[in-house]
N, C-alpha and C positions, 0 to 999 in steps of 0.2 A: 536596668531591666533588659534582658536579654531577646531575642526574638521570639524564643520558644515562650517563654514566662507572658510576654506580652499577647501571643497568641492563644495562649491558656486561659489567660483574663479578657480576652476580646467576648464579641455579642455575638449573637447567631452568625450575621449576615457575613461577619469577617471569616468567623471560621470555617463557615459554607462555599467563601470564593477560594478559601487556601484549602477545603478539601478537594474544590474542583481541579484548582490548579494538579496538585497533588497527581489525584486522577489522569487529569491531558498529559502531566510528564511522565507518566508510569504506563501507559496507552504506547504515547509515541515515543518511548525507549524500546519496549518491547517490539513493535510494528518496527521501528528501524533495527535493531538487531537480527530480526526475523528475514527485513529483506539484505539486509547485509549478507547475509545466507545463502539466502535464495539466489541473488544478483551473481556472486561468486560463483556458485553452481552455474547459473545457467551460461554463463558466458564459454564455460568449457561444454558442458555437456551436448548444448545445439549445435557447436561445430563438432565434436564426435560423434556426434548423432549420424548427423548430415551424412557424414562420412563414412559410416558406418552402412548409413542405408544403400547409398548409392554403389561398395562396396560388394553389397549380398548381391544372389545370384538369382535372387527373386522375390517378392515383398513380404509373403510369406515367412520366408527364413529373415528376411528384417525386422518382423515385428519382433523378435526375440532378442536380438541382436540390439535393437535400439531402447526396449526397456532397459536391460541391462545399465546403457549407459545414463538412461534420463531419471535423472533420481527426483524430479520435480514434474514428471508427463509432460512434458512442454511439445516434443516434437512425437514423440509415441501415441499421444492419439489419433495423427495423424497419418502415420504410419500403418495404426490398424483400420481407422478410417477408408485407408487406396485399400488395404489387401481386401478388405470385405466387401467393396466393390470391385474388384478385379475376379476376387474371387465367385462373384455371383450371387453377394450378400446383398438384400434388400427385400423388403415387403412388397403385398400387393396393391392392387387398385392403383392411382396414380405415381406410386413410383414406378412401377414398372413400367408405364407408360414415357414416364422422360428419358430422353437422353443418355449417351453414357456423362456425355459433357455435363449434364444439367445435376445429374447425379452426385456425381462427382464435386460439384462445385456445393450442394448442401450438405453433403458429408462433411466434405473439410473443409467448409466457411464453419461450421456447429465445432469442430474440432478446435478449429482455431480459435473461437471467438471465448472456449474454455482457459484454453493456455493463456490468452491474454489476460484471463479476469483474473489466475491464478497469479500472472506478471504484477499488475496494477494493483496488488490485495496491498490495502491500507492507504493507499496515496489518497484518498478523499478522509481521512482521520489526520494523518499528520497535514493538509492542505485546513482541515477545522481548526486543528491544535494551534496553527501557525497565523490564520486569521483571526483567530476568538482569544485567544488565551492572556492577551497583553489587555483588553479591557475590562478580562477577568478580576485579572489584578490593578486597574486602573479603578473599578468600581470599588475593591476591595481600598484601595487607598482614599478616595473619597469618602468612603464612610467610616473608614477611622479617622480622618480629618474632620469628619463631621462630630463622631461623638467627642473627641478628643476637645473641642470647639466648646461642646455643649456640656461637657465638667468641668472643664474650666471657666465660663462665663456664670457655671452654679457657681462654682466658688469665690468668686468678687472678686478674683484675684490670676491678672493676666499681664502676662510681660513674656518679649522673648524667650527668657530662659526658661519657662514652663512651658514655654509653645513648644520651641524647638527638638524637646523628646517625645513627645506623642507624633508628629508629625514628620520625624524622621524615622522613628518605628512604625507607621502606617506605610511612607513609601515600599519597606519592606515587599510589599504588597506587590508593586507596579516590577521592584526585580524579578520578584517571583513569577510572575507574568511574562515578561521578557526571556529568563530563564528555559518556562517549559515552550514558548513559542519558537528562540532562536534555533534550536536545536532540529523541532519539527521541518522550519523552512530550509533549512540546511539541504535536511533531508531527501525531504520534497522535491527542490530542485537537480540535487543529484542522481536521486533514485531515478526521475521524469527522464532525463538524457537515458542512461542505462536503460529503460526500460524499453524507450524510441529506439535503441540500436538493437536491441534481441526483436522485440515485434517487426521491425523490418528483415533480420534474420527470418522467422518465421514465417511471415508473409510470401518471401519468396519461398520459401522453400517450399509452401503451399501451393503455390503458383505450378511449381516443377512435377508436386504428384500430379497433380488435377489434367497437366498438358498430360505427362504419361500415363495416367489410367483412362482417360479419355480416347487415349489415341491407340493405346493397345489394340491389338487385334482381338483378343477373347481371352477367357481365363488359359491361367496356365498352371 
């Protein structure tokens, strides 16, 4: 009996952990391919960006200039962020009342705290995939050890050699587990570095409009 055959004839509760599994590995391929994408991108894009902006000849003519190059908004909202307080963008009542500095620091803390959530999309899915998914398949092994146990003990008739196939096709279970989890933490912990070095990219770079729209003199 083959795997698929054996999971055709399983109970509910078997076929329920291999469609979960199923699901965590199809989750966290996609979310890894995705940030594989994205991680590529952005490693070029925030240093053209950067470059780009500081570049222009005024923030203004950079917000054009830096969409262009950010094809994931990572450092361009940021950028439009400075220009529309440099520019004299803001509401009334208590904006107007703070700061340029203070101004400036909620624009582009709100900016930034976007790119980031954009950076970190799925690391709390494959970080579930990578902790949940091996007990998936551990419980899924258990209970085909279990039924496997209890038709053979109907049948009055138990010897290794009848144990040894149900119970080696129940492990199936625990690979498949290991399968959709290894992959996730792979993941995880690569993505987590990558991610740490662009947010520090952008942090600073957030740091640089905020000193210079703060410290401007007036629009321009």
């Amino acid at each position: 009996m083959n795997a698929l055959q054996w999971l055709a004839e399983a109970d509910t509760v078997i076929q329920a952990c291999a469609a979960v599994l199923l699901a965590m590995s199809v989750a966290s391929w996609v979310v890894i391919l995705y940030k594989l994408r994205l991680m590529a991108h952005a490693r070029t894009d925030v240093a053209r960006a950067a470059e780009a902006l500081w570049a222009a000849p005024a923030l203004a003519q950079a917000v054009e200039r830096v969409r262009a190059l950010d094809r994931h908004a990572l450092v361009w909202p940021l950028v439009q962020a400075a220009a529309a307080l440099q520019g004299g963008g803001g509401s009334a009542a208590l904006a107007q009342q703070a700061t340029p500095a203070q101004r400036a620091t909620r624009a582009l803390r709100a900016a930034l705290h976007a790119a980031l959530a954009r950076l970190r999309y799925g690391q709390v899915l494959l970080a579930t995939v990578g902790a949940t998914a091996p007990f998936v398949g551990l419980l899924g092994t258990v209970w085909g050890i279990q039924h496997a146990l209890t038709q053979l003990a109907g049948s009055g008739q138990i010897s290794i050699e009848r144990l040894a196939g149900p119970v080696g096709e129940a492990l199936i279970m625990t690979a498949a587990g290991l399968a959709a989890a290894i992959p996730a933490v792979l993941a995880y912990n690569g993505f987590g570095r990558s991610v740490g070095e662009v947010e520090a990219e952008l942090e600073g770079l957030a740091h640089d409009l905020r000193a210079f729209v703060a410290d401007a003199p007036g629009p321009r």
